[in-house]
Structures are given as C-alpha cells and as structure tokens.
ZADO-1210 file (C-alpha; in nm, 4 decimals, padded with zeros to 6 digits):
<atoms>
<atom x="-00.4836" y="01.0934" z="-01.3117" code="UNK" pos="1"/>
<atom x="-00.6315" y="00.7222" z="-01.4131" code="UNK" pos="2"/>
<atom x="-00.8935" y="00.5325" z="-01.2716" code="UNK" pos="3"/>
<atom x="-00.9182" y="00.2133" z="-01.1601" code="UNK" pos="4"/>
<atom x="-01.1300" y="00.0101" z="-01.3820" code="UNK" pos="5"/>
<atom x="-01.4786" y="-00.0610" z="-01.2704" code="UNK" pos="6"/>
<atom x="-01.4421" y="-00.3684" z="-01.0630" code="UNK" pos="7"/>
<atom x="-01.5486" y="-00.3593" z="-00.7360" code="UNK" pos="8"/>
<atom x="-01.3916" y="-00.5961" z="-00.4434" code="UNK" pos="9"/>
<atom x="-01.5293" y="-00.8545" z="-00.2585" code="UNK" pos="10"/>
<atom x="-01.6465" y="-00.7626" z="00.1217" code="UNK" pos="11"/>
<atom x="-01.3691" y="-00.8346" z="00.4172" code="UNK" pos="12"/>
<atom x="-01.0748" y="-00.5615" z="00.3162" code="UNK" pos="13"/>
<atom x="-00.8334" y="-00.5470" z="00.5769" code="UNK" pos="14"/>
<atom x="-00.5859" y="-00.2488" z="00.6170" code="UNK" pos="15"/>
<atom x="-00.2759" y="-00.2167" z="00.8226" code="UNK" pos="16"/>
<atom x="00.0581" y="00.0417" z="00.9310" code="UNK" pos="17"/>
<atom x="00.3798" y="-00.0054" z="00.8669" code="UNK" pos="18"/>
<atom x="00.5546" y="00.2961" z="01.0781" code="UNK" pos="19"/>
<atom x="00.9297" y="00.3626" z="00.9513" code="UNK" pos="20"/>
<atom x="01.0810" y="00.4528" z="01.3288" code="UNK" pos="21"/>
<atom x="01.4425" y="00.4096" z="01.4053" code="UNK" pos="22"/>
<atom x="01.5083" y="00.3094" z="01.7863" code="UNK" pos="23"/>
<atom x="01.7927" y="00.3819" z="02.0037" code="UNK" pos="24"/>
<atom x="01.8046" y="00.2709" z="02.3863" code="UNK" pos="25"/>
<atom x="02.0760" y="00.3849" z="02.6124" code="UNK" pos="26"/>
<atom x="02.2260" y="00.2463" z="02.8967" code="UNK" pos="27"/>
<atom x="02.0541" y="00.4206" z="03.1530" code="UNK" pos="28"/>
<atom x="01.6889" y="00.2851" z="03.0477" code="UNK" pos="29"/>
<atom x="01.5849" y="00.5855" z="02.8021" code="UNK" pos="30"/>
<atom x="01.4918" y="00.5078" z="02.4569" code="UNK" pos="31"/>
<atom x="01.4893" y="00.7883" z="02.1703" code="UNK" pos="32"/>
<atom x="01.2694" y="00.7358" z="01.8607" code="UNK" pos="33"/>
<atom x="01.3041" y="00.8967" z="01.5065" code="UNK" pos="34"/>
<atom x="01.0507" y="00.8248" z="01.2485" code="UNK" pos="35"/>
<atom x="01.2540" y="00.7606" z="00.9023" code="UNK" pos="36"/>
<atom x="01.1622" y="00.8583" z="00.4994" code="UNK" pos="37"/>
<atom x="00.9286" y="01.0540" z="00.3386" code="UNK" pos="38"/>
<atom x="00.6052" y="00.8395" z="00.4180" code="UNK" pos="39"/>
<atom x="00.7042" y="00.7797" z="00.7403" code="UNK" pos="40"/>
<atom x="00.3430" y="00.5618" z="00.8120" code="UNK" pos="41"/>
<atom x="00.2086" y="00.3908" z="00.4887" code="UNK" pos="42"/>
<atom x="-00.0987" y="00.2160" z="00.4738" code="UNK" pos="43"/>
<atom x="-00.1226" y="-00.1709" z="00.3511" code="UNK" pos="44"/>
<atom x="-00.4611" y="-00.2766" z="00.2105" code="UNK" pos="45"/>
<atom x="-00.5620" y="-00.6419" z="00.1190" code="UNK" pos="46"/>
<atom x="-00.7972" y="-00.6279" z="-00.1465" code="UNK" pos="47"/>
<atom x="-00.9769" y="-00.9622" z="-00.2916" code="UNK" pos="48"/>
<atom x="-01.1417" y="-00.9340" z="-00.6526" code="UNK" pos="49"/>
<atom x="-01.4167" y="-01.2481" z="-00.7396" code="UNK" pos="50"/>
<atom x="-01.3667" y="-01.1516" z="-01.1370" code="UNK" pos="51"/>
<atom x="-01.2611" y="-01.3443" z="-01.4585" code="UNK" pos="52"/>
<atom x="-00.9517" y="-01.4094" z="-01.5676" code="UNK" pos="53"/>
<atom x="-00.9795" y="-01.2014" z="-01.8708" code="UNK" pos="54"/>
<atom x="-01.0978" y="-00.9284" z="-01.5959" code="UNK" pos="55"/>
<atom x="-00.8163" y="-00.9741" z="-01.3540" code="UNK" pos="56"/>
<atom x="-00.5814" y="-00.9160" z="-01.6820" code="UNK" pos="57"/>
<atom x="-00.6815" y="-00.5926" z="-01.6792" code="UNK" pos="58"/>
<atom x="-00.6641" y="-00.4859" z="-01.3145" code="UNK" pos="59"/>
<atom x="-00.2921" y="-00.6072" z="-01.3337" code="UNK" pos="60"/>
<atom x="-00.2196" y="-00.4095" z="-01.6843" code="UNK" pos="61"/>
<atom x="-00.3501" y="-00.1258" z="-01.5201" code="UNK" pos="62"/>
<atom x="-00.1462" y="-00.1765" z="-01.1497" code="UNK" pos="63"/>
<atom x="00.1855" y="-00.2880" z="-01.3882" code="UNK" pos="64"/>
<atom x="00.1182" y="00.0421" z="-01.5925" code="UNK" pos="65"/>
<atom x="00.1350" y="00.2298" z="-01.2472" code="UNK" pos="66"/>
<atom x="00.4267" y="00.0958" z="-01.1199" code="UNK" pos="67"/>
<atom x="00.5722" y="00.1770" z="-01.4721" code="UNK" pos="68"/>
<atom x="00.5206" y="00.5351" z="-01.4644" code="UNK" pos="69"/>
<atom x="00.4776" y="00.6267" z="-01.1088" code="UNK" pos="70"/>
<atom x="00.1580" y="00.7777" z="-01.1560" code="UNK" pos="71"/>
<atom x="-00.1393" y="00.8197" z="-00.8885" code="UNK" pos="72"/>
<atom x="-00.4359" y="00.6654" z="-00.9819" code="UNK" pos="73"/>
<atom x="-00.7934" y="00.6859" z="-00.8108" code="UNK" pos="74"/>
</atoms>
C-alpha cells in the first residue's frame, strides 16, 4: 500500500456524507427507503495544502497514480 507523501494540510478540514438512498412514497403517506451500491455512505473531505508548486506536483502524481491503478493508499 503507498503513502501519501509527507505534506501535511493546513488547519480547517471539513468532511461531509453523501448517503446513496433510493426513495419511494406511496399514495397513502408511507415512504420506503433503500440505501443503493456498495459504499452506500462515503465520506467527502476538503483538504487545503499551503506547499510549492513543485510540491503540489507531486501530491497530484501521486493522487493521478491512484486513480490509475485503483490502489489504497494511507
């Protein structure tokens, strides 16, 4: 599994859900719910870096790597 490189991010990370549910109502006021997929709640963080350019280079060779391959990373 890779690492991240060795930056660390500025203070004020926000996170946030996106749940995948499906909603039906009926006619006669009740509601069913289904969650939908395989990660049926991910989890959206908002990171900000204060790095160089040259350094920001590398944190998006290493995120375009990931999204190339599929692989975790921690």
């Amino acid at each position: 599994m890779a690492n991240f490189p060795d930056f660390d991010p500025a203070p004020g990370m926000t996170k946030s859900s996106a749940p995948a549910v499906r909603k039906v109502q009926f006619g006669d006021g009740y509601e069913a719910r289904i969650t939908v997929g395989l990660n049926q709640n991910p989890k959206i963080y908002n990171l900000e870096f204060n790095v160089s350019e040259s350094e920001s280079d590398t944190i998006e060779a290493f995120l375009d790597a990931r999204a190339a391959d599929n692989a975790n990373f921690t």
